[in-house]
PDB file of N, CA, C and O in Angstrom:
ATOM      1  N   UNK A   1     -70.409  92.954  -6.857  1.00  0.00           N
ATOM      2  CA  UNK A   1     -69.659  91.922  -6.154  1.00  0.00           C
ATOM      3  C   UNK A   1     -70.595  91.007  -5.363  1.00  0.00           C
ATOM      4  O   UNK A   1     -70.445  89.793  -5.506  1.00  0.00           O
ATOM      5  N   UNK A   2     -71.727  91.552  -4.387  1.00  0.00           N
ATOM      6  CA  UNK A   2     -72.403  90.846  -4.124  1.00  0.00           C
ATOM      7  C   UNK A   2     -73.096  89.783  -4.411  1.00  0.00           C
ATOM      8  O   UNK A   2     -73.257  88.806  -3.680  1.00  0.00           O
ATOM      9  N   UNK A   3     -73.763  90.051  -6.099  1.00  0.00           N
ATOM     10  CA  UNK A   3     -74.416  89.322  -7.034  1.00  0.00           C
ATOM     11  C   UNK A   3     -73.663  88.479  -7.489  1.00  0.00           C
ATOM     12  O   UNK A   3     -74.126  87.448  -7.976  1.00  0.00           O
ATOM     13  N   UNK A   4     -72.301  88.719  -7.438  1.00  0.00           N
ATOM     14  CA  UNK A   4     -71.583  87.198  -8.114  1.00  0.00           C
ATOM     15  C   UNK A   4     -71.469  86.091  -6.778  1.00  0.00           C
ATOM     16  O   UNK A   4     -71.569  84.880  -6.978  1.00  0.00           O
ATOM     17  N   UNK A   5     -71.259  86.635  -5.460  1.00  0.00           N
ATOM     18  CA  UNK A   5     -71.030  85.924  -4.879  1.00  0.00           C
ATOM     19  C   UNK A   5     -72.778  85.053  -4.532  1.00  0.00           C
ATOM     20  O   UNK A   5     -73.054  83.853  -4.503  1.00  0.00           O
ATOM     21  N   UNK A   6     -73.467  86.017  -4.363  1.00  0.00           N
ATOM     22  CA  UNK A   6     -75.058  84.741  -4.340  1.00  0.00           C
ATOM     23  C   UNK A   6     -74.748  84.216  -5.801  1.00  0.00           C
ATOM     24  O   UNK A   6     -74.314  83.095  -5.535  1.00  0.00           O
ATOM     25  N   UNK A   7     -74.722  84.279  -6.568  1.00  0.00           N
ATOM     26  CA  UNK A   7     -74.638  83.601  -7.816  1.00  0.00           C
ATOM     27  C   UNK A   7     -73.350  81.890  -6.899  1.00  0.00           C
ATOM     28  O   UNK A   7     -73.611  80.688  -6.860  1.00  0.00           O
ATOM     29  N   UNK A   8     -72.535  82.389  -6.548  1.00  0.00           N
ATOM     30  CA  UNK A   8     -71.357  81.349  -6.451  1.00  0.00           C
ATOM     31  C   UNK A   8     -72.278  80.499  -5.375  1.00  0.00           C
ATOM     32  O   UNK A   8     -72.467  79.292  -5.527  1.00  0.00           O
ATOM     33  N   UNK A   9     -72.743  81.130  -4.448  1.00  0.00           N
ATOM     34  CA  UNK A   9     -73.762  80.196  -3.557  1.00  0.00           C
ATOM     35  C   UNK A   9     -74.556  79.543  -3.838  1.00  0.00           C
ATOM     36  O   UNK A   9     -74.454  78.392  -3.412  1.00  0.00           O
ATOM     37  N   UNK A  10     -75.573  79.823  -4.549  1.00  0.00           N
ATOM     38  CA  UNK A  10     -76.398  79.054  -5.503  1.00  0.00           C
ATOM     39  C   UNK A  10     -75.993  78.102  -6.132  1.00  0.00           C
ATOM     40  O   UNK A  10     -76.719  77.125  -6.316  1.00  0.00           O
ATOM     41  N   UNK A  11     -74.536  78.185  -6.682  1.00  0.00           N
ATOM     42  CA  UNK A  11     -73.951  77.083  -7.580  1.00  0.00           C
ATOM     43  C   UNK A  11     -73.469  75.876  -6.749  1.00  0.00           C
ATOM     44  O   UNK A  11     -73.508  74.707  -7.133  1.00  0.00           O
ATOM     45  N   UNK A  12     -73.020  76.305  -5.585  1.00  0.00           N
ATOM     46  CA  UNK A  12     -72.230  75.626  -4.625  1.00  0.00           C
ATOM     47  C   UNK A  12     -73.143  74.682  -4.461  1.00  0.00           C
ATOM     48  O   UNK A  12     -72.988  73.602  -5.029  1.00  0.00           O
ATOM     49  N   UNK A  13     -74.313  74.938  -3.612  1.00  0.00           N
ATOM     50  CA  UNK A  13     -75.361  74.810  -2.950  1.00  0.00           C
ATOM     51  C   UNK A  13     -75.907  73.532  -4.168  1.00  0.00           C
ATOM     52  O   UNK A  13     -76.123  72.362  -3.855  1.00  0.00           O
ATOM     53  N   UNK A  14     -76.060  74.138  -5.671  1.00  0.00           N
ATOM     54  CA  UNK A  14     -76.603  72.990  -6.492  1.00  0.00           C
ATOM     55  C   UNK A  14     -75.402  71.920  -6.813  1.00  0.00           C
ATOM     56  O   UNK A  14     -75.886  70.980  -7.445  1.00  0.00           O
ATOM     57  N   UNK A  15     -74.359  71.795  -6.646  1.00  0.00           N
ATOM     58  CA  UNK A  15     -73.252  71.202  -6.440  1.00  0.00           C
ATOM     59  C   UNK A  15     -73.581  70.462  -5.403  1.00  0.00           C
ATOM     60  O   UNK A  15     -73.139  69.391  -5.818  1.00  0.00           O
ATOM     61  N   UNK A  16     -73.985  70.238  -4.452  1.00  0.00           N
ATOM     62  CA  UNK A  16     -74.093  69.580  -3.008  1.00  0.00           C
ATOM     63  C   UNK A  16     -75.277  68.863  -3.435  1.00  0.00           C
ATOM     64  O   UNK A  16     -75.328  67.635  -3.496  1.00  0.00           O
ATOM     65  N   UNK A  17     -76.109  69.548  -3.692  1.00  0.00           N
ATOM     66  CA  UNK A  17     -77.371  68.614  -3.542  1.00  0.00           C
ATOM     67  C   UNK A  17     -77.073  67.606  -4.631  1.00  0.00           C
ATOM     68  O   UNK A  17     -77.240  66.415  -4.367  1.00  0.00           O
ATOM     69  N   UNK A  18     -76.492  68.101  -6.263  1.00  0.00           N
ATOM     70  CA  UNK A  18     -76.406  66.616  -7.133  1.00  0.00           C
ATOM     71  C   UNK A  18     -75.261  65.425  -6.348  1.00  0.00           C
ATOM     72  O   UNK A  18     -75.258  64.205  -6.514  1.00  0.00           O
ATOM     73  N   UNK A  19     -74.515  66.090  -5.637  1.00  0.00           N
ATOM     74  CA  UNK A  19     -73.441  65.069  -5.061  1.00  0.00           C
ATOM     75  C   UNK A  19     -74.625  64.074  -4.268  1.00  0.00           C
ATOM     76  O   UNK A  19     -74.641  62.861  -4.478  1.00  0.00           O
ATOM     77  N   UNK A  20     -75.189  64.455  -3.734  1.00  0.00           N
ATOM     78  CA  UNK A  20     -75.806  63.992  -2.894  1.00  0.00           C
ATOM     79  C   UNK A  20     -76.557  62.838  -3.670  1.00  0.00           C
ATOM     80  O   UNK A  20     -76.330  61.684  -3.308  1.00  0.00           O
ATOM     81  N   UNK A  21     -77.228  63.011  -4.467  1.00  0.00           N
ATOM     82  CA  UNK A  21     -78.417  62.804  -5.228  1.00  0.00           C
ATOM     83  C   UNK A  21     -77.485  61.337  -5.682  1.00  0.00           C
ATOM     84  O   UNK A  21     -77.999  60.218  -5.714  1.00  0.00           O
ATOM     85  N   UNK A  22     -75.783  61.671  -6.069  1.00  0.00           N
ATOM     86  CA  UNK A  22     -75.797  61.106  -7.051  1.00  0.00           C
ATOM     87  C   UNK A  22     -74.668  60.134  -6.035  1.00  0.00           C
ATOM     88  O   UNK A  22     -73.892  59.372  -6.612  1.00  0.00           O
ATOM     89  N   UNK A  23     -74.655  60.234  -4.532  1.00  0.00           N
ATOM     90  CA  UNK A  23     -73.687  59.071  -3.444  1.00  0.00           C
ATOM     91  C   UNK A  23     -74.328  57.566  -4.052  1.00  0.00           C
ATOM     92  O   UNK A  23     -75.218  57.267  -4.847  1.00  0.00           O
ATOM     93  N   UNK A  24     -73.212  56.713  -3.089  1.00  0.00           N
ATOM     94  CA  UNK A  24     -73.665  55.569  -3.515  1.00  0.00           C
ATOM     95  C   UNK A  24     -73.606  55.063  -4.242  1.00  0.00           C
ATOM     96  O   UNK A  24     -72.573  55.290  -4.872  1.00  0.00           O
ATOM     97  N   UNK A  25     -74.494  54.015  -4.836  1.00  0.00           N
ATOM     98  CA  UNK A  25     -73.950  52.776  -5.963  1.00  0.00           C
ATOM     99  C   UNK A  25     -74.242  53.289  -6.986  1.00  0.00           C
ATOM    100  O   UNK A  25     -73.830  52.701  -7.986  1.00  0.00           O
ATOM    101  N   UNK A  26     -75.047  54.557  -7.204  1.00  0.00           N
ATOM    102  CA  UNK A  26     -75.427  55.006  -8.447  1.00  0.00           C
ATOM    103  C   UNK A  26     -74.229  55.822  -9.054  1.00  0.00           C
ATOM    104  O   UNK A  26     -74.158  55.967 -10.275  1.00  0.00           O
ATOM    105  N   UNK A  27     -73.410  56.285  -8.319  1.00  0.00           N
ATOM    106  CA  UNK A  27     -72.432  57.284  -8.287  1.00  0.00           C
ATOM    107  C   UNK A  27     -71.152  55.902  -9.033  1.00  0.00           C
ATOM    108  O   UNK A  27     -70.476  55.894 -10.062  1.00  0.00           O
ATOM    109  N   UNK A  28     -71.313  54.930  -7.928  1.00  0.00           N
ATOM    110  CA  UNK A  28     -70.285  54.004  -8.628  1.00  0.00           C
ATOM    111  C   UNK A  28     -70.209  53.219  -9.567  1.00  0.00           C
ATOM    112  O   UNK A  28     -69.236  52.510  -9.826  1.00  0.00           O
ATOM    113  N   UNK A  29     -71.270  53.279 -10.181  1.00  0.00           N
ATOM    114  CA  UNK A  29     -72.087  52.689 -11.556  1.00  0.00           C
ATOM    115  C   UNK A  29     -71.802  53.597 -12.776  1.00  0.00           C
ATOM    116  O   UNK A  29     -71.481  53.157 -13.879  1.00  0.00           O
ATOM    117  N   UNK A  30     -71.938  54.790 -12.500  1.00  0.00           N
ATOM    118  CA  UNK A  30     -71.338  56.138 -13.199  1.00  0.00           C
ATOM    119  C   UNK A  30     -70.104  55.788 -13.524  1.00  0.00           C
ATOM    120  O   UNK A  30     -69.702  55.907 -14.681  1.00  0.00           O
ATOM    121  N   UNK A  31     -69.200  55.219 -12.352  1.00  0.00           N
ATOM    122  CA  UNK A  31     -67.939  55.552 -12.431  1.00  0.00           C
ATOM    123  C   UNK A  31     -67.115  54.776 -13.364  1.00  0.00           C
ATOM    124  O   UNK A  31     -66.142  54.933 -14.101  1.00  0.00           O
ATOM    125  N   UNK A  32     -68.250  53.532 -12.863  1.00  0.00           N
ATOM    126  CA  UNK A  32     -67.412  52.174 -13.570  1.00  0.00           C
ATOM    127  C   UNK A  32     -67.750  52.093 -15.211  1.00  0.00           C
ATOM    128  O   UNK A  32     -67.269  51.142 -15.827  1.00  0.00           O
ATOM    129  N   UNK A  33     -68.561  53.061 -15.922  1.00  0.00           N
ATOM    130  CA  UNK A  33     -69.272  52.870 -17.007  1.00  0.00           C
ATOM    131  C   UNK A  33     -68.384  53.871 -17.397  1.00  0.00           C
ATOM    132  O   UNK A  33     -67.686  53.263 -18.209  1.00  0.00           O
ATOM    133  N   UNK A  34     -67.827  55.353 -17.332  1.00  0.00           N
ATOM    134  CA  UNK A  34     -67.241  55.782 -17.585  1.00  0.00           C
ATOM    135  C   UNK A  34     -66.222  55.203 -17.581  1.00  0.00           C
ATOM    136  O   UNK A  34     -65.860  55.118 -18.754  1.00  0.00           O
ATOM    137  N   UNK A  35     -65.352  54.626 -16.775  1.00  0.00           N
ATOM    138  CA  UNK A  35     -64.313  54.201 -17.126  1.00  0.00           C
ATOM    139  C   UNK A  35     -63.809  53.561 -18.169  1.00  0.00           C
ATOM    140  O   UNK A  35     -62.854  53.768 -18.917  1.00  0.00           O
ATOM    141  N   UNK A  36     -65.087  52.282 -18.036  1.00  0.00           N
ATOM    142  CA  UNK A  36     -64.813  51.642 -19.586  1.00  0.00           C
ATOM    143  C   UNK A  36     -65.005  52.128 -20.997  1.00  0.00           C
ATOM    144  O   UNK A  36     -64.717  51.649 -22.094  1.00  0.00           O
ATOM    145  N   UNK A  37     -65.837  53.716 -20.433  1.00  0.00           N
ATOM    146  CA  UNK A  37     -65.820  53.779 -22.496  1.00  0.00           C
ATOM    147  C   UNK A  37     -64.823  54.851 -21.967  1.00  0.00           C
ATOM    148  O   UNK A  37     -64.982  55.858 -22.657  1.00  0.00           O
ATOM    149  N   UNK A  38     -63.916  55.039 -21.078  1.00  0.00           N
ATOM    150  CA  UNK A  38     -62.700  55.681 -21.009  1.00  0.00           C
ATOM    151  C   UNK A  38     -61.161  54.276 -21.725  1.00  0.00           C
ATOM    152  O   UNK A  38     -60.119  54.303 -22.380  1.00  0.00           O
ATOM    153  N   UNK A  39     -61.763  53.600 -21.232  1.00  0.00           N
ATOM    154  CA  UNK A  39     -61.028  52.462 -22.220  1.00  0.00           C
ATOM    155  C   UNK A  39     -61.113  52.059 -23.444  1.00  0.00           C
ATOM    156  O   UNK A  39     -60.278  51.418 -24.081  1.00  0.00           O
ATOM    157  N   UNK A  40     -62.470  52.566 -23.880  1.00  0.00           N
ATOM    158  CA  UNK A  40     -62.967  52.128 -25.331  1.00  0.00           C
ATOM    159  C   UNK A  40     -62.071  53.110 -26.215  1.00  0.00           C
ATOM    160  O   UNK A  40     -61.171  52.679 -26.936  1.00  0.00           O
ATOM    161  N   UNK A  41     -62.432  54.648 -26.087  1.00  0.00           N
ATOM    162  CA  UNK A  41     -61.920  55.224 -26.635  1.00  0.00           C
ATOM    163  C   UNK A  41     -60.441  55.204 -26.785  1.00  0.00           C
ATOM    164  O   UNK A  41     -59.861  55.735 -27.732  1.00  0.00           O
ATOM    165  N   UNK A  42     -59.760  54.471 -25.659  1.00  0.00           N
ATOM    166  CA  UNK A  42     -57.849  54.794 -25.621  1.00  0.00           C
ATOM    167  C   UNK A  42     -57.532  53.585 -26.716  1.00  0.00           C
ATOM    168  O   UNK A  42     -56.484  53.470 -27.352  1.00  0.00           O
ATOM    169  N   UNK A  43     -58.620  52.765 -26.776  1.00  0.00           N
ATOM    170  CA  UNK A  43     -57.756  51.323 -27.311  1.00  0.00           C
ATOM    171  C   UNK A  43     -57.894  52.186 -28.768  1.00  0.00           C
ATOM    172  O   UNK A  43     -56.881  52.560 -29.360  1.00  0.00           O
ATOM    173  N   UNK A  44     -59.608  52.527 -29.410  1.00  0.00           N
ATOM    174  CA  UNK A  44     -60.232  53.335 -30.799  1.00  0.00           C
ATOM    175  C   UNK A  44     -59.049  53.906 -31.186  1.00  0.00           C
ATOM    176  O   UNK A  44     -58.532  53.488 -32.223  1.00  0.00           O
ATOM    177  N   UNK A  45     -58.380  55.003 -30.399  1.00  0.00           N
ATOM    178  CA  UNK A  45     -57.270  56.421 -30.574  1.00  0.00           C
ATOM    179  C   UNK A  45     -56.151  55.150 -31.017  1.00  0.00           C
ATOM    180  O   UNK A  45     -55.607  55.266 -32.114  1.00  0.00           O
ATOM    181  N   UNK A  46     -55.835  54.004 -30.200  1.00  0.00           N
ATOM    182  CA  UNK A  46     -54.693  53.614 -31.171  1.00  0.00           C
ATOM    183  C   UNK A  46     -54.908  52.169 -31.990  1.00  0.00           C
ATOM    184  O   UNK A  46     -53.914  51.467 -32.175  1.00  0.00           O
ATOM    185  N   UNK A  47     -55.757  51.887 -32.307  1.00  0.00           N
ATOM    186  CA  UNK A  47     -56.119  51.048 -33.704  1.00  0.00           C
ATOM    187  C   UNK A  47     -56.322  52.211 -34.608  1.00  0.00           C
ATOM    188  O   UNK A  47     -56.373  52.174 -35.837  1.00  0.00           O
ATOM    189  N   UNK A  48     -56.387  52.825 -34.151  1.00  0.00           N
ATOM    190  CA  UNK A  48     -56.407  54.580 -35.611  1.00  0.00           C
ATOM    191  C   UNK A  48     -55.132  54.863 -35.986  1.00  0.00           C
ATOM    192  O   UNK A  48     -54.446  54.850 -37.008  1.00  0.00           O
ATOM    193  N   UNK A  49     -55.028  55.141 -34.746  1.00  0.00           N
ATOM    194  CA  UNK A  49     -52.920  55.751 -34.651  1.00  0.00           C
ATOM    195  C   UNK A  49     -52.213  54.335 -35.683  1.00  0.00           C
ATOM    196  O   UNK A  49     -51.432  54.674 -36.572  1.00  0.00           O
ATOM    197  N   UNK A  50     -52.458  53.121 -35.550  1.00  0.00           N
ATOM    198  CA  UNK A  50     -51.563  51.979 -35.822  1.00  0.00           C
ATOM    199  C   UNK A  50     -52.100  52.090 -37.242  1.00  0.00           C
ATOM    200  O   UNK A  50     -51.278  51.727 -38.083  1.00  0.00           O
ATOM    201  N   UNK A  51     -53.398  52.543 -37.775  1.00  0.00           N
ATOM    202  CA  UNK A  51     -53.796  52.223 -39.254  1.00  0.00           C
ATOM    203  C   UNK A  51     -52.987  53.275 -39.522  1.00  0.00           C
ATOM    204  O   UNK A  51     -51.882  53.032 -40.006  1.00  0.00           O
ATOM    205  N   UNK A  52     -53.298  54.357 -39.313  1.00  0.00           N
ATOM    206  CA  UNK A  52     -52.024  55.919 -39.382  1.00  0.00           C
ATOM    207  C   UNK A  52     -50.955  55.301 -40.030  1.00  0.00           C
ATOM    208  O   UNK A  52     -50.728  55.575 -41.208  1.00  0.00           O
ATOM    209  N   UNK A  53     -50.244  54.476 -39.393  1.00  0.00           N
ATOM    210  CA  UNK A  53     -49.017  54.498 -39.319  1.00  0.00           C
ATOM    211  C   UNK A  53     -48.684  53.649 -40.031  1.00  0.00           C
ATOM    212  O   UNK A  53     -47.488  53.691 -40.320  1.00  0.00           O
ATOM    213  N   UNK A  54     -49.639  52.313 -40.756  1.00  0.00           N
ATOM    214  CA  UNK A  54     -49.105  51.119 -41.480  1.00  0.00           C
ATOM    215  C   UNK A  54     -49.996  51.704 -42.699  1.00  0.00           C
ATOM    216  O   UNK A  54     -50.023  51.117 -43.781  1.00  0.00           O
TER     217      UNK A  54
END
C-alpha cells in the first residue's frame, strides 16, 4: 500500500510541474490548435457520413 501511494506522489508531483511548464500562452496555443483540428476532424466525420449516405 505504501508503494502505490509514493508511486501516486510521484505522479502527482510530475503532474504539477508539466502544468507548470506548460501555464501561459504556450498552454493557450495548445489549446487553440487543438481545438481546430478538433474542428477539422468533426467537419472530415461528416463529409464521410454525407458520402455514406449519398
Amino acid at each position: 500500500m505504501q508503494s502505490q501511494w509514493r508511486e501516486h506522489f510521484k505522479h502527482s508531483r510530475q503532474v504539477t510541474r508539466w502544468q507548470l511548464q506548460f501555464s501561459g500562452s504556450t498552454f493557450q496555443r495548445l489549446q487553440q490548435k487543438h481545438s481546430m483540428m478538433a474542428l477539422l476532424a468533426i467537419s472530415s466525420a461528416r463529409t464521410a457520413e454525407s458520402r455514406k449516405v449519398g
